[in-house]
C-alpha beads as a LAMMPS data file, in Angstrom:
LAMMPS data file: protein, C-alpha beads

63 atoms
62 bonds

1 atom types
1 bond types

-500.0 500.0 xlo xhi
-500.0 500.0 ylo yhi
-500.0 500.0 zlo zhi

Masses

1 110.0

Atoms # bond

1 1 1 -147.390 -203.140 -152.745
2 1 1 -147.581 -202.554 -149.160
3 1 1 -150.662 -203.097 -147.275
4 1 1 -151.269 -200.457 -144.464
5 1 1 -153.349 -201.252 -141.500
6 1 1 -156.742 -199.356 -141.595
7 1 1 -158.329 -197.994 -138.167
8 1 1 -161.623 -200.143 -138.657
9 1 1 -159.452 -203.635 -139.810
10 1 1 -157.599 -202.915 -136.449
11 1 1 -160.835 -202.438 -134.473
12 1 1 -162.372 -205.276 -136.017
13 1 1 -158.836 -207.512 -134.734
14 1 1 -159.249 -206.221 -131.589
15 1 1 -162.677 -206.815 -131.249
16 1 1 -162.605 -210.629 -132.830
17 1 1 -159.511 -210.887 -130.204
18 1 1 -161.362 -209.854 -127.214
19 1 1 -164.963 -212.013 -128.105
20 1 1 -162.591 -214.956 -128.878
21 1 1 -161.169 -214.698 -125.560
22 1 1 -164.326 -214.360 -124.446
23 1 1 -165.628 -217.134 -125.702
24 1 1 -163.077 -219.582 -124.807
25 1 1 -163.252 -218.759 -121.268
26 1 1 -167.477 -219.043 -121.204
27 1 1 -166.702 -222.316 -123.398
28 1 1 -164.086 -223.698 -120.789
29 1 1 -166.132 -223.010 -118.182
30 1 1 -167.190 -226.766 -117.082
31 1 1 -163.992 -228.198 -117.493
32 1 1 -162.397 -225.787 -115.092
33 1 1 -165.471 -226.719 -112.418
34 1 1 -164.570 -230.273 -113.230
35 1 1 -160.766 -229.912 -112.646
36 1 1 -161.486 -227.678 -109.356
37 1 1 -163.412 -230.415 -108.360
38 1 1 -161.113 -233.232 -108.751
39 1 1 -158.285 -231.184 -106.986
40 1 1 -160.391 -230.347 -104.314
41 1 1 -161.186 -234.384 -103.352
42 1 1 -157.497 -235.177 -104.217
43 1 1 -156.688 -232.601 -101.331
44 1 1 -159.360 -234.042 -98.872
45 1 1 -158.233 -237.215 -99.891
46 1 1 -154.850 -236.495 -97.672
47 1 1 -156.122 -234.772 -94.980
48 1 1 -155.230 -236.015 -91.656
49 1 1 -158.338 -236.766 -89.328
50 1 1 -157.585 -233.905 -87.361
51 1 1 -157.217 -230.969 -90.736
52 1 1 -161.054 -232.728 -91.564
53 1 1 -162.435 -232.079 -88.378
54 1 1 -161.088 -228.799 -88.378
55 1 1 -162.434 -227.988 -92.096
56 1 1 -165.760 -229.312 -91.187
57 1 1 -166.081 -226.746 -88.032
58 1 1 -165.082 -224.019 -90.556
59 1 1 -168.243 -225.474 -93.181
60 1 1 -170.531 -225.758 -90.649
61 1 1 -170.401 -222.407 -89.185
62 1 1 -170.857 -220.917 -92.906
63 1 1 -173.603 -222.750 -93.739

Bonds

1 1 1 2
2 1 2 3
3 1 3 4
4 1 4 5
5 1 5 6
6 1 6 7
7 1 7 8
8 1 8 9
9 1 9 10
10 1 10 11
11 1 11 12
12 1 12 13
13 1 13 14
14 1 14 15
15 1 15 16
16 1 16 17
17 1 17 18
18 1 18 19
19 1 19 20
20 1 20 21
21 1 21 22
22 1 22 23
23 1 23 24
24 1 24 25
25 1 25 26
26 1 26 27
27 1 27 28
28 1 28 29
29 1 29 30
30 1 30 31
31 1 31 32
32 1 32 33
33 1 33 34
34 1 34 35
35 1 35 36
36 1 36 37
37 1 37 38
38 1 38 39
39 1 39 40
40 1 40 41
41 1 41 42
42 1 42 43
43 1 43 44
44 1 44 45
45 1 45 46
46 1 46 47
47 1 47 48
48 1 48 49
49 1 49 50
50 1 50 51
51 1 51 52
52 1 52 53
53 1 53 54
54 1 54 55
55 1 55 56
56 1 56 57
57 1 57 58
58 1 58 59
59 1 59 60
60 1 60 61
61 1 61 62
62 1 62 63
């Protein structure tokens, strides 16, 4: 017996693809913030004196 795809079981995949993508990306959320955040002080962390001077003239004429 051979089982043939309907049109609503392959909506229904689709759509249970798409909200599971969905939700792993809403659900990963503060561990990407997190991991940004590390990276970004590990990149400060070996800035030269004169790249953090420069950075903070760039911040403080956007904020």
């Amino acid at each position: 017996m051979v089982l043939e795809p309907s049109f609503i079981g392959i909506f229904l995949m689709v759509i249970m693809g798409v909200g599971s993508f969905l939700l792993g990306r809403w659900l990963s959320r503060g561990w990407r913030d997190r991991r940004r955040a590390k990276d970004m002080a590990a990149a400060r962390a070996q800035e030269t004196r004169q790249q953090r001077r420069a950075r903070e003239r760039r911040e403080g004429r956007r904020g």
